[in-house]
Backbone as a chain_set.jsonl record, in Angstrom:
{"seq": "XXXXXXXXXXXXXXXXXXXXXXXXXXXXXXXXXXXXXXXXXXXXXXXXXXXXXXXXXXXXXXXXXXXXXXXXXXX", "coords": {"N": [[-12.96, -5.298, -13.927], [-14.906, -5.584, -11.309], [-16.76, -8.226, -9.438], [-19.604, -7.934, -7.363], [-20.412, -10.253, -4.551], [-21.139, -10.047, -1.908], [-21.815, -7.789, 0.8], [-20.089, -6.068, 3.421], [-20.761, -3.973, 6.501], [-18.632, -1.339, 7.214], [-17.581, 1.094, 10.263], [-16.663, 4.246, 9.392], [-14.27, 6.117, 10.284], [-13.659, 9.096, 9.372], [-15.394, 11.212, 7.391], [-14.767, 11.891, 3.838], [-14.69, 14.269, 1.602], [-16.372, 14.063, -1.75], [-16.413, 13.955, -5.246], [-19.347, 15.079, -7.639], [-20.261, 12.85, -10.315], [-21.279, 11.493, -13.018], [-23.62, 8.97, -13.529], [-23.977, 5.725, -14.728], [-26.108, 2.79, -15.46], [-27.084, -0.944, -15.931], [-28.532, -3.996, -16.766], [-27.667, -7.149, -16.556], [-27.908, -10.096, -17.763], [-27.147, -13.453, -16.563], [-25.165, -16.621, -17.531], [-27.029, -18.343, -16.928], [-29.31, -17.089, -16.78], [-29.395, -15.822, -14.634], [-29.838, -12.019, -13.066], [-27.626, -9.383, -13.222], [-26.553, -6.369, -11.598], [-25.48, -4.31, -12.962], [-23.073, -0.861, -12.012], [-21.831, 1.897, -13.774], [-19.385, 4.62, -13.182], [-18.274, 7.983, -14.388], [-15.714, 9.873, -15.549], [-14.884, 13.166, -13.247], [-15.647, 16.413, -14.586], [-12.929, 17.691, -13.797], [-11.12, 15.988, -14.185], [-8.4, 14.347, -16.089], [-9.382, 12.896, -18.282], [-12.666, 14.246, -18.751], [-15.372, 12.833, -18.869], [-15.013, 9.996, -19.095], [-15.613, 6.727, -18.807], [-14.75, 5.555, -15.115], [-15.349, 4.117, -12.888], [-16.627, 0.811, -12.779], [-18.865, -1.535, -11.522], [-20.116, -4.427, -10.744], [-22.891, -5.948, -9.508], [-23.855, -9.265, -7.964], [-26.677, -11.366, -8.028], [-27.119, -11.759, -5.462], [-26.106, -10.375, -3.885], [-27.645, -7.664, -5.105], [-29.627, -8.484, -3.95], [-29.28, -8.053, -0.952], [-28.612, -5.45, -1.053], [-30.35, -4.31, -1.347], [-32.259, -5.235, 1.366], [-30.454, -3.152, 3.007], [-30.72, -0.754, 2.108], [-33.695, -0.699, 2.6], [-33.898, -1.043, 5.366], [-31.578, 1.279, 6.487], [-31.958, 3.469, 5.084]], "CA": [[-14.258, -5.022, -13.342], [-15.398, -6.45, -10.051], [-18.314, -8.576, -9.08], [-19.929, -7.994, -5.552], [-21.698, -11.1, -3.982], [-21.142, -10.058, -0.754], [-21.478, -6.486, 1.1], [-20.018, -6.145, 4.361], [-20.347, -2.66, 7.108], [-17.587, -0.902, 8.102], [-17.704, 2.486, 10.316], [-15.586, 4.99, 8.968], [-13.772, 7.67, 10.933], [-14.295, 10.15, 9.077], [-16.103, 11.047, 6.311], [-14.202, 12.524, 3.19], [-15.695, 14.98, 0.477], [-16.551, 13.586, -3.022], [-16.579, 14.715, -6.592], [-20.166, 14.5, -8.307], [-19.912, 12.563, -11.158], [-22.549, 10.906, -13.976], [-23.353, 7.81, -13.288], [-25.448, 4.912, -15.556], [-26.968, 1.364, -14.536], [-27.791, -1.389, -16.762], [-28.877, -5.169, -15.635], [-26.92, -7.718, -17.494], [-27.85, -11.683, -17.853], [-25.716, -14.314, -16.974], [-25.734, -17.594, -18.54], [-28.072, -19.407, -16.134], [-30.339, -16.283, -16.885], [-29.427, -15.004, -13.461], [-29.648, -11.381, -13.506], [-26.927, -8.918, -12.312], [-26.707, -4.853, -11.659], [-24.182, -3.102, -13.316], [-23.423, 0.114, -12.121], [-20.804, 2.764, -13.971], [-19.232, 6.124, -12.955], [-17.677, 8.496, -15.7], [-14.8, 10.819, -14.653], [-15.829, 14.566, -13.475], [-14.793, 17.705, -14.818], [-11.723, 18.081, -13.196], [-10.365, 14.422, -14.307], [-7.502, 14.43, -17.225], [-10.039, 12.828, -19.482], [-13.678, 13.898, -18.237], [-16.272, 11.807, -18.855], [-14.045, 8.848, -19.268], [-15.593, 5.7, -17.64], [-13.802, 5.565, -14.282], [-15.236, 2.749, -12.06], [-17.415, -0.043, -13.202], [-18.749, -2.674, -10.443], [-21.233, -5.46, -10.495], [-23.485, -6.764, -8.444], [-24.654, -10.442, -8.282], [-28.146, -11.486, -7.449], [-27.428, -12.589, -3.697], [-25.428, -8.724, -3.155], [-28.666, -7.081, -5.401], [-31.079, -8.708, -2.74], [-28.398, -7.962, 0.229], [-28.362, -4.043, -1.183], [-32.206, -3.916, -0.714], [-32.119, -4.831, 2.696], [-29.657, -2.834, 3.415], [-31.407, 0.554, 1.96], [-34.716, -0.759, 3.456], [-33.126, -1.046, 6.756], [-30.754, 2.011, 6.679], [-32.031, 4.908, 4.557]], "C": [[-14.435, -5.94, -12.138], [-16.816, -6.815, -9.692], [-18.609, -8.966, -7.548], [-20.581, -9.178, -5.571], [-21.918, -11.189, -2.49], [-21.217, -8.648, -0.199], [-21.278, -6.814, 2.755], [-19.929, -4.561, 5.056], [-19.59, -2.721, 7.753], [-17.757, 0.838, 8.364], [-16.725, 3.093, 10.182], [-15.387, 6.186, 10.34], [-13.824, 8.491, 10.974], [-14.755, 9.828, 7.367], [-15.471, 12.463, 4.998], [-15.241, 13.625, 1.981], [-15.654, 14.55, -1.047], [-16.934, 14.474, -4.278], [-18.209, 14.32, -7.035], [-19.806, 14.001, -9.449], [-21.904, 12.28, -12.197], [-22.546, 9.599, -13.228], [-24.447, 6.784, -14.229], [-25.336, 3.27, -15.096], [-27.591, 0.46, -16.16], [-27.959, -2.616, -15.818], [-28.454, -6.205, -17.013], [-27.565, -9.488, -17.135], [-27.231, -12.84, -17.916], [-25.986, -15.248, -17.787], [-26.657, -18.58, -18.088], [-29.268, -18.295, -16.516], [-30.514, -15.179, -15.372], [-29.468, -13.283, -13.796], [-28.552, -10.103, -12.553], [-26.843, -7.159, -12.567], [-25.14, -4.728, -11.923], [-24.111, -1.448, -12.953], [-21.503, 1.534, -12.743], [-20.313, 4.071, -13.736], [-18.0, 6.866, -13.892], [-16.792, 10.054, -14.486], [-15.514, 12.191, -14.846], [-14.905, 15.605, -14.491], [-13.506, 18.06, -14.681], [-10.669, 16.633, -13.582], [-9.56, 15.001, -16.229], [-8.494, 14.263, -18.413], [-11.519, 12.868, -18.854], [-14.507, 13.409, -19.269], [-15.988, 10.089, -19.716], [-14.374, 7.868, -17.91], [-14.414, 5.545, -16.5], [-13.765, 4.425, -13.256], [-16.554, 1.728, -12.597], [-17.909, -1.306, -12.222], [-20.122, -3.177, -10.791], [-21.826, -6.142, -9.351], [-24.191, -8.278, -8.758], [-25.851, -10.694, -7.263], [-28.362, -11.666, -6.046], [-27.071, -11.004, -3.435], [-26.81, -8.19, -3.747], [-29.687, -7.065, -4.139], [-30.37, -8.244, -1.365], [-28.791, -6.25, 0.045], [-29.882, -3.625, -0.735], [-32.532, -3.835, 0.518], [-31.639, -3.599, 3.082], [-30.586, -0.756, 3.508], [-32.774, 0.171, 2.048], [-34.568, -0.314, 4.791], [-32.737, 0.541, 7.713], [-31.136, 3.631, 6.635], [-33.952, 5.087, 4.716]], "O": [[-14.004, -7.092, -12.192], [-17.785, -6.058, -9.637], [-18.142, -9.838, -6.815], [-21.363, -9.357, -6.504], [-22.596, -12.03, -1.9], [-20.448, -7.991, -0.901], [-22.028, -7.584, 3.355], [-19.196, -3.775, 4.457], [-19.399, -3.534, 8.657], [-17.947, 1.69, 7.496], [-15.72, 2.688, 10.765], [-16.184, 6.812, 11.038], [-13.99, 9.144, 12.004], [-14.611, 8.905, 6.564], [-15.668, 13.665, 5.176], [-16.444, 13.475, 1.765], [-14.566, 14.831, -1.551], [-17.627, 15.491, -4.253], [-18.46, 13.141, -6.784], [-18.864, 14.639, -9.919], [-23.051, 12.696, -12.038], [-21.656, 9.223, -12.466], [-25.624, 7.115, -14.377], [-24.425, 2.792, -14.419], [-28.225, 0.932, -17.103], [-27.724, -2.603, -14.61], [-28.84, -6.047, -18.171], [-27.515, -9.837, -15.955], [-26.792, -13.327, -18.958], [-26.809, -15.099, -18.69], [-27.023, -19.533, -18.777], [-30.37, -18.844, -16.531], [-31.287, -14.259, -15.107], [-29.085, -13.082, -14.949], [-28.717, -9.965, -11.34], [-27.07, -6.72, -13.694], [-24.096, -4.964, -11.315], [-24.944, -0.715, -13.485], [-20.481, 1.771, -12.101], [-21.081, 4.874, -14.266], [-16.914, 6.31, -14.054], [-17.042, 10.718, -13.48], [-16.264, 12.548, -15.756], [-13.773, 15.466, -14.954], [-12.99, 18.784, -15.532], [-9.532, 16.498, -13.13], [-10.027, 15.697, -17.13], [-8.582, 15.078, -19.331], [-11.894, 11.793, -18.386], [-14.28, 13.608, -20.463], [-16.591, 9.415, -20.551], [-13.947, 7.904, -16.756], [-13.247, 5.42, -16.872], [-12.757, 3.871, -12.815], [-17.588, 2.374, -12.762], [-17.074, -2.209, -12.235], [-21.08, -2.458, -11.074], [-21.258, -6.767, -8.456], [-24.979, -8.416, -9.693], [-25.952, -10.345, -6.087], [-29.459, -11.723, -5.491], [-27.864, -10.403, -2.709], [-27.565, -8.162, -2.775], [-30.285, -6.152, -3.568], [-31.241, -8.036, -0.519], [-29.288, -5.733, 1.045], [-30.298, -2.782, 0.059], [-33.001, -2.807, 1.006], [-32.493, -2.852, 3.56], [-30.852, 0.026, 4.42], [-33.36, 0.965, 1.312], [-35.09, 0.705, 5.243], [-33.142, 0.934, 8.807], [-30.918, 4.567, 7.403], [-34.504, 6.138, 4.39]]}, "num_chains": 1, "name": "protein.A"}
């Protein structure tokens, strides 16, 4: 699993086409009490085993507050 504490932009070239998937969110507690976003995506339909967790990434509290900007800012 990977934990973000940093997000950096990069412009892409092009822009590829994506599978929908599921996706679920919990918010996990470290041991200082910090708190961090989990977010998981489950394989689609078309995957060997669907709905078979597929990517799992974390965010820590400095990337959480970084992501806010970001979709303040952006979107």
């Amino acid at each position: 699993m990977a934990i973000v504490k940093k997000l950096a932009r990069i412009n892409m070239d092009r822009d590829s086409s994506h599978t929908e998937v599921e996706c679920t969110y919990t918010v996990i507690s470290g041991p200082e009490g910090e708190k961090y976003l989990q977010i998981d995506t489950y394989g689609s339909a078309l995957r060997k085993i669907p709905g078979k967790k597929s990517q799992s990434i974390r965010f820590s509290p400095e990337a959480v507050a970084q992501l806010r900007e970001i979709i303040d800012k952006e979107l």
